[in-house]
N, C-alpha and C positions, 0 to 999 in steps of 0.2 A: 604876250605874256611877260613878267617880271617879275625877280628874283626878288627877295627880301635880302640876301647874302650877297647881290650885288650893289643893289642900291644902298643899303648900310657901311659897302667899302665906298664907293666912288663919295660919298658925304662926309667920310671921315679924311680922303687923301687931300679934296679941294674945301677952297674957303669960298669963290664965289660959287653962283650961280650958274655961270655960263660955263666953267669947268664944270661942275658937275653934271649936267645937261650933256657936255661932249662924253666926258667919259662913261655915260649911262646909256650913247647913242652906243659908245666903243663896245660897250659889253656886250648889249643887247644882239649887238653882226656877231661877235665872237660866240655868242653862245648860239644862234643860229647855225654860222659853222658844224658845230660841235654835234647840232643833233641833227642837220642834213648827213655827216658822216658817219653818225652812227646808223641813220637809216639804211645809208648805203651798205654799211657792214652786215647790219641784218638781212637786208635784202638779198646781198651775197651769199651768205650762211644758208637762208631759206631755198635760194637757187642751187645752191651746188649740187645736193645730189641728182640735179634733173640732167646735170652732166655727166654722170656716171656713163658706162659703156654697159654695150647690150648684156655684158656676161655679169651680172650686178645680182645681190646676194635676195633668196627671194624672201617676200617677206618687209620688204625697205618701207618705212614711213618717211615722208616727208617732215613730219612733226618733229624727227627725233632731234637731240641736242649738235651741234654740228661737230663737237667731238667725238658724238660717238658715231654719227654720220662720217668722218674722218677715219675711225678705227674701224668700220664695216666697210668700208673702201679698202683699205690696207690688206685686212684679211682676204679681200676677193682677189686681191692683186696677186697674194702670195699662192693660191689656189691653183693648179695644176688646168693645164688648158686644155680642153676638150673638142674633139668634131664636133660633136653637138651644140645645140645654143645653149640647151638648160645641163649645167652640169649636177651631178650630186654627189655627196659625201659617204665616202665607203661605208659599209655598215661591217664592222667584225663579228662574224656569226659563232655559234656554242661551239661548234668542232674542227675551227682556225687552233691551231698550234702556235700557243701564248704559255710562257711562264707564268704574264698575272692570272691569266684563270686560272683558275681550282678545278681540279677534279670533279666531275660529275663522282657525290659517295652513291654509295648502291646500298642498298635498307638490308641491315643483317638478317644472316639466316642460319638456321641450325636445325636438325633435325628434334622430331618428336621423343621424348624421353631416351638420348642417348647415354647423357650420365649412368641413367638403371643399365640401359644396354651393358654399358663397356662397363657395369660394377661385375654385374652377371658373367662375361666374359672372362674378367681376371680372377672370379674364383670357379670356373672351369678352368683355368690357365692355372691352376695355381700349386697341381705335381708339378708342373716342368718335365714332363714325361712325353714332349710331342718329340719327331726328329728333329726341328730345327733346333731345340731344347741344346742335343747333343750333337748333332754334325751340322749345325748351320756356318754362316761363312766366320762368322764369329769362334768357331772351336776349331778351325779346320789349320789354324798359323801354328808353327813353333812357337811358342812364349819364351824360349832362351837364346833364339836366334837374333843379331842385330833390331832394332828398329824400322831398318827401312827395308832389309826382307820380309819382318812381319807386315808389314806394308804391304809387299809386292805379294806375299804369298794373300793376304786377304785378296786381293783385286785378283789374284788368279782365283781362287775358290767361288767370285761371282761371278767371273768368265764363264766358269765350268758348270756354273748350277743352272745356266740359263735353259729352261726346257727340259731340267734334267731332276730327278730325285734325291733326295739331301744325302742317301744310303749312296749310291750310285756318284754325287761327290765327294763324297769323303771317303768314299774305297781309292777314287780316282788321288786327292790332296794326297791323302798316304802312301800311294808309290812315288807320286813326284817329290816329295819331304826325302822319302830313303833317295833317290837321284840324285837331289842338288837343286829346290825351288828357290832358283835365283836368278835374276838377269844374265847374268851372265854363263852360268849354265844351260839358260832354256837356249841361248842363241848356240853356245856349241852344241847342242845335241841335234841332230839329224829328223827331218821329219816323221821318215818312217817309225826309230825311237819313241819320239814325243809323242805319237799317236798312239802305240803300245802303251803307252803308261797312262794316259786319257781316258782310253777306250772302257764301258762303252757310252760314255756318256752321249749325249743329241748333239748330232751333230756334229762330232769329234773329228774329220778332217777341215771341216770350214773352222775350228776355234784350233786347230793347231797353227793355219795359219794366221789367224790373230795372235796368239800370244807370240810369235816369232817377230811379228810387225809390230808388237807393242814394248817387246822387249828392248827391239832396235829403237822405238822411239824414247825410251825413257833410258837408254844409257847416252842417247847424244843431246838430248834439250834435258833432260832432267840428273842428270848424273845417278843415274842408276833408283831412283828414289821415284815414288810414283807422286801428282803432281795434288797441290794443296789447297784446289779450287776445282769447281763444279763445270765450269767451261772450259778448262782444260785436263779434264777427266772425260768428256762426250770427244775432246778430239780424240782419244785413243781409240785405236777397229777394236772393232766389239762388244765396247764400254756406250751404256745408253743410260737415260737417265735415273733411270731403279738404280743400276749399279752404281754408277756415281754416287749417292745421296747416299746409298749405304757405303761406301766406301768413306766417305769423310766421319759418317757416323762412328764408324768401325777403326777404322785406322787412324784418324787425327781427332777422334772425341769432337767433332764439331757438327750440330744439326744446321743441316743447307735445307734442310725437305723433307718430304714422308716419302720412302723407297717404297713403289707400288708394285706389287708382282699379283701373277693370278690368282691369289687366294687372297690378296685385299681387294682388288679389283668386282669377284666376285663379292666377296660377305658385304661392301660398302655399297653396292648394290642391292643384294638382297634385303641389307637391314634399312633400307632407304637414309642410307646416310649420304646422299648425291640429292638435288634439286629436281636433275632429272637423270634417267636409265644415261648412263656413258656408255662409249663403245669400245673405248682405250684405255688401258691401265694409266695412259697421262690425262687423260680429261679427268681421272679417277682424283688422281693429284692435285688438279687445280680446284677440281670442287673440294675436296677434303681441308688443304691449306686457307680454303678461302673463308673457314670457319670454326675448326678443328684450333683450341687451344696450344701452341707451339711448343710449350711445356711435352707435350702430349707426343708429338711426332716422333722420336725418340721410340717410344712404348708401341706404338700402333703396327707397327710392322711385327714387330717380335710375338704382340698378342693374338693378330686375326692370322699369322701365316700358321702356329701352333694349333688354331681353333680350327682352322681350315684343312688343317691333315686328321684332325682327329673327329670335329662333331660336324659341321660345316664344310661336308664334302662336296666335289662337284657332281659327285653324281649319288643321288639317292641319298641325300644329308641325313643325319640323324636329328630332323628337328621334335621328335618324342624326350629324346636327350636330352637338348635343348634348354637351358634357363630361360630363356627369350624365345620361347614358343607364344608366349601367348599376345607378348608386342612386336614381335616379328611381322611384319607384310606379307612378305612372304613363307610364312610356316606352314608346311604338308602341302605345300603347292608342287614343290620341286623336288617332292618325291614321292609321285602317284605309286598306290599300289599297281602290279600287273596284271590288266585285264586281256583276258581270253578273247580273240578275236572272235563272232557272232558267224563266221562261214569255217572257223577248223573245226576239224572232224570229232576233236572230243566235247563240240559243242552241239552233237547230233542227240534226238528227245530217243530215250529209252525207252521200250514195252517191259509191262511185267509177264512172264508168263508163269502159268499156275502149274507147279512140278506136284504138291500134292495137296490135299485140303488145309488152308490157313498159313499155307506158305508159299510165298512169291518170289521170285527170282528177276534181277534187272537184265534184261537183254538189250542188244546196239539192235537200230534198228535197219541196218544193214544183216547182221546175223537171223533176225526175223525171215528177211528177205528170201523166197526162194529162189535158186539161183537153177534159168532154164536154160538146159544143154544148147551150147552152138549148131551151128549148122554143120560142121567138120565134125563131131562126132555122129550126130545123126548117119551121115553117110556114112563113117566107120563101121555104125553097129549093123546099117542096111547090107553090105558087104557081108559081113560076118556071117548075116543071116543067109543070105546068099551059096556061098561058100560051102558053109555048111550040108 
């Protein structure tokens, strides 16, 4: 083979013939050279990955460009070494603990016409005539006292309501007000004291010794002031999450939650406002929070606990009452009339007996019944006759 670009130099550098003849022999080796060593390179190129080591990335073509044959080298090197011959590449699964994933969202939920519900509710709510109305933990503080007694007296009034009746706390708040409902009062007073003045609310020696224990803890970590968060309101004894949520409500104006007690518990149940039947006034919470407008949380406590002492009772509701009798779930379920058991006695069938013509008389029919003498009198009357 020969160049055009060679033999046009070697013709231009010499003048004779025999110059140019050598230096077109010079060329012709030298370009020779040039593509025996490129063969070689290629040839190199195409061999190398057959040198690879057994632990080699799978999938390798021989075809590919020899730099990226180079960069899949590299990477296999940098690869973690295994017992195994075949290694492979972690796979991060959906519920690995990663910042970059995102949450799994869950598909909103809300209950069936709850708006109507809860419209209907606050105009039954809407004297203000229920007891939480007027003795809830909400009316039970001094309004002229400090600040952070009214504080402490709120969180003691929902100590005291726990299991117990809003008449029956607020008899209780008002002899401890005449006392001294202070920190530092409850710790001098004496237990026997503190229990007379409780009493009788549920439970009233187990929460004398809580407020003792809470008293002591909010004059040493909290300087006498009760404390201004939701997880350091559950450390206090006795303090559980209902209480908390309404205490921030109540005494720092801040909504943390919906305070669930047994009278939301139940109606959020009954009115199927839950996904599904709960069994704990906090499972009550998370379902409620979990779609309940937060605007809302604030109101919902004050609305269903009024509703629930007055129409929406736990035993025998007045769902005739009732605005949401006729979207309720459960309306006149949970409050069966009382039926007569089919073996008591005043479920015995009646005879008529004819006293005169065209008039009948209902008799038991046990009194039908004639009743024949024992056998202890028989012998009495045989004696008699005897005797005689």
């Amino acid at each position: 083979m020969t160049s055009p670009y060679f033999n046009k130099l070697g013709s231009a550098v010499t003048r004779n013939g025999r110059q140019t003849a050598l230096r077109t022999k010079l060329c012709n080796k030298q370009r020779n050279v040039d593509v025996e060593v490129k063969v070689e390179e290629e040839e190199a190129s195409v061999s190398q990955p057959q040198s690879l080591p057994v632990r080699s990335v799978t999938g390798y073509h021989p075809e590919l460009h020899p730099h990226t044959a180079e960069q899949l080298k590299t990477e296999t090197d940098t690869l973690p070494l295994s017992t195994n011959s075949r290694r492979r590449r972690q796979i991060k699964l959906e519920y690995d603990n990663d910042e970059d994933v995102s949450p799994v969202k869950m598909e909103h939920w809300e209950p069936l016409d709850w708006r109507k519900q809860l419209g209907y509710i606050r105009e039954m709510r809407s004297s203000h005539d229920a007891p939480v109305d007027k003795m809830g933990a909400g009316k039970c503080y001094d309004k002229e006292a400090p600040a952070h007694v009214r504080r402490f007296q709120v969180l003691v009034s929902l100590m005291l309501s726990s299991q117990t009746r809003d008449q029956v706390t607020a008899a209780a708040m008002q002899k401890l007000r005449a006392h001294g409902c202070t920190v530092e009062n409850i710790l001098a007073t004496d237990d026997e004291t503190l229990g007379k003045l409780i009493y009788p609310v549920g439970f009233w020696k187990t929460k004398v010794k809580y407020l003792k224990r809470t008293s002591c803890m909010l004059q040493q970590e909290f300087g006498g002031d009760i404390p201004s968060s939701v997880k350091e309101l559950v450390r206090l004894p006795g303090v559980g999450p209902k209480m908390a949520h309404l205490a921030m409500d109540i005494a720092w104006d801040q909504v943390s939650g919906i305070g669930v007690d047994t009278h939301v518990h139940r109606i959020s149940n009954r009115l199927g406002w839950v996904r599904k039947a709960t069994k704990s006034p906090e499972e009550t919470r998370r379902e409620l929070e979990a779609w309940l407008p937060r605007e809302l949380w604030s109101e919902i406590n004050w609305l269903l606990v009024g509703f629930g002492q007055q129409v929406c009772l736990p035993v025998n509701p007045l769902c005739s009452l009732c605005l949401n009798q006729h979207s309720c779930p459960s309306a006149h379920k949970n409050s069966p009339s009382k039926k007569l058991k089919a073996k008591s006695p005043n479920m015995l069938p009646t005879l008529k007996v004819k006293t005169e013509p065209g008039l009948t008389r209902p008799v038991k029919a046990e009194s039908a019944k004639q009743k024949s003498p024992s056998p202890t009198c028989l012998r009495g009357r045989l004696k008699s006759k005897v005797t005689c």
